[in-house]
C-alpha positions in Angstrom: 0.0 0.0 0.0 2.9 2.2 0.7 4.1 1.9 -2.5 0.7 2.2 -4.1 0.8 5.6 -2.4 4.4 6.9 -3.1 3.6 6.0 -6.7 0.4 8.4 -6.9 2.2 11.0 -5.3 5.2 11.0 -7.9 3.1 10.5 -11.0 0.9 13.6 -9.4 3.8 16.0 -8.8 4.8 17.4 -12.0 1.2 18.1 -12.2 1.5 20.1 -9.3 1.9 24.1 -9.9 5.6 25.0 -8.6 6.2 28.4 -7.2 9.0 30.3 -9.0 10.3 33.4 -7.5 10.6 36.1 -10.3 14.4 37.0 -10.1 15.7 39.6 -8.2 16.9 42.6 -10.1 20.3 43.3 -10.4 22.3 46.4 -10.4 24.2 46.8 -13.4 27.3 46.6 -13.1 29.5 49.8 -13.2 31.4 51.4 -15.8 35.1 50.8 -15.5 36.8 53.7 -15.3 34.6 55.1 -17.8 36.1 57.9 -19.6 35.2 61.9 -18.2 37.0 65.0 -18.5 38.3 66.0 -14.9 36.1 68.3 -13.2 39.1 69.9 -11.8 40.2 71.1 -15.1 37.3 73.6 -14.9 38.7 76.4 -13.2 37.1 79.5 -11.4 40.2 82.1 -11.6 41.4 82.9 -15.2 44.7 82.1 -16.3 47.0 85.1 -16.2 49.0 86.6 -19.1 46.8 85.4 -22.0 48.1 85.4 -25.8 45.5 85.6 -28.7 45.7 82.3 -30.6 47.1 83.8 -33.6 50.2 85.1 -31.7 50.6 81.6 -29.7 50.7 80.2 -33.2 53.5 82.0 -34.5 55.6 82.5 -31.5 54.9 78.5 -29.2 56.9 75.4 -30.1 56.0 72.1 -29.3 56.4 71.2 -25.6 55.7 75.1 -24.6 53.1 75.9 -21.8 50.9 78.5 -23.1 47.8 80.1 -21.9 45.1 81.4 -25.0 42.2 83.3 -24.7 40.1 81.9 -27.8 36.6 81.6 -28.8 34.9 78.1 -29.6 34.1 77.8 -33.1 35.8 77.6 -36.4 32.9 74.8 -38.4 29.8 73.8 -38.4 30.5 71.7 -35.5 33.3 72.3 -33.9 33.1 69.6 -31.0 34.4 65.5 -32.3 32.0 63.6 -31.7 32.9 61.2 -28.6 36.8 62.6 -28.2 37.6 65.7 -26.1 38.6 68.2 -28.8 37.6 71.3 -30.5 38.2 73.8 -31.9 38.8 77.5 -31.3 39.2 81.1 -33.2 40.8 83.9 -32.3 38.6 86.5 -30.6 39.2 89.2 -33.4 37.5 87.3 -35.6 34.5 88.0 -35.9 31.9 85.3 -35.9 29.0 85.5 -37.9 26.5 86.7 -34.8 28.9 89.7 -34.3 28.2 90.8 -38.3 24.8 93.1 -38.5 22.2 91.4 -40.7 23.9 88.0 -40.8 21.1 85.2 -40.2 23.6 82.3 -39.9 22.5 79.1 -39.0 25.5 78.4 -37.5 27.3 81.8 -36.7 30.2 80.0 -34.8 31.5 78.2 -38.4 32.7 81.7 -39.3 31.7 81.3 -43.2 32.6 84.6 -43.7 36.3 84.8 -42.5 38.8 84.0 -45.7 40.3 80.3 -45.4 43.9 82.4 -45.3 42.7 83.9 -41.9 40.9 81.0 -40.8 44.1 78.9 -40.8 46.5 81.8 -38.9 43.7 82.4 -36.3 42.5 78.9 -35.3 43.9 75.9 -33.8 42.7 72.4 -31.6 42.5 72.1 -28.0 42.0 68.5 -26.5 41.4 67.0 -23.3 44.1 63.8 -23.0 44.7 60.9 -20.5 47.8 59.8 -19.2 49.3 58.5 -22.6 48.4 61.9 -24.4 45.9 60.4 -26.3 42.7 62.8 -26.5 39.8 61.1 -24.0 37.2 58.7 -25.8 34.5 61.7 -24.4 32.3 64.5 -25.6 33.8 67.7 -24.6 30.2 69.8 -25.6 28.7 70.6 -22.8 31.2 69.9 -20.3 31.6 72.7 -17.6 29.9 75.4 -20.2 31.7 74.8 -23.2 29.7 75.2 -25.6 30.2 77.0 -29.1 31.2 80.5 -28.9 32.0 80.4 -25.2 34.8 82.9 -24.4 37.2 80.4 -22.7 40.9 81.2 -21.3 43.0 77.7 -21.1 46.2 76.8 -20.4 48.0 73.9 -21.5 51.3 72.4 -23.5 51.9 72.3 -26.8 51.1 68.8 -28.8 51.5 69.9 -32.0 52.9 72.6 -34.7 53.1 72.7 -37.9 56.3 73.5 -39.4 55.2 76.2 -41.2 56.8 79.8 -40.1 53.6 81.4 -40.8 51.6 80.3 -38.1 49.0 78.8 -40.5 49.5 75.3 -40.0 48.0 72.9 -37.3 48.4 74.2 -33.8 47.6 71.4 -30.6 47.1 72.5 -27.2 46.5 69.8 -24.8 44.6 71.4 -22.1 45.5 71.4 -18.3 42.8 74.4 -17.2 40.5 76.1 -18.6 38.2 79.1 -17.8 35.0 79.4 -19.6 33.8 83.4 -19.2 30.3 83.9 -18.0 28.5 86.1 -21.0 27.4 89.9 -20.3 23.7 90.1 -19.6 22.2 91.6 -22.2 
């Protein structure tokens, strides 16, 4: 009879509803070391003794610390995409939002500045790790940049052309940086 019994019981079981716990949910797991420009980079005091870009151009070698005042812009978009550069003009140019009846789009691309003075008065600035490679990170929006913010930065030198006109490519690979607050209007 016993065995009668245990033999109902095992042919009934897997008709038997079993309770299943829904899983926990899990944290994700965290980024490693995901890639962010440092917040101390972002200064509140502006660097002292500020060159114009096109005069850093002409007169910085490679390995020089500088300090630039600049203004972001130069093209249509002047941020990479997910790296930590961009690019910047010199503040006498003018961009097209400082030119009376221009309706530009994209006034920081500076479409109306001749490619001769485009190439003496901008240059790149990036944000690098510890191998000098430029940080797998948008720099856009990061502590107000943002184009045609009025920034101050200080930095060394990555790159020059060699061309004594201060035309060619120009590298800065920023160690602080000062992003002026815009006059109310």
């Amino acid at each position: 009879m016993l065995a009668t019994i245990l033999s109902a019981v095992l042919l009934a079981a897997p008709l038997a509803p079993i309770a299943i716990e829904p899983p926990k949910p899990t944290t994700p797991p965290a980024a490693p070391n995901a890639p962010a420009i440092p917040k101390e980079v972002f200064v509140t005091e502006k660097p002292k003794d500020a060159k114009p870009v096109a005069e850093a151009k002409k007169t910085a070698k490679k390995g020089d610390t500088v300090v630039i005042e600049a203004k972001i812009g130069g093209r249509g978009e002047p941020f990479v995409k997910n790296r930590a550069i961009f690019i910047v003009a010199d503040r006498k140019l003018k961009s097209c939002d400082e030119i009376p009846g221009d309706t530009c789009p994209k006034p920081w691309d500076y479409c109306c500045e001749p490619a001769e003075s485009k190439k003496a008065n901008m240059m790149t600035v990036q944000f690098v790790d510890k191998d000098g490679k430029p940080l797998k990170v948008g720099a856009q929006g990061e502590g107000g940049l943002e184009p045609l913010a009025l920034i101050v930065f200080e930095g060394t030198v990555a790159e020059v052309d060699e061309k004594a006109d201060g035309k060619g490519n120009f590298v800065v690979n920023v160690t602080k940086v000062f992003v002026e607050k815009p006059a109310k209007k």
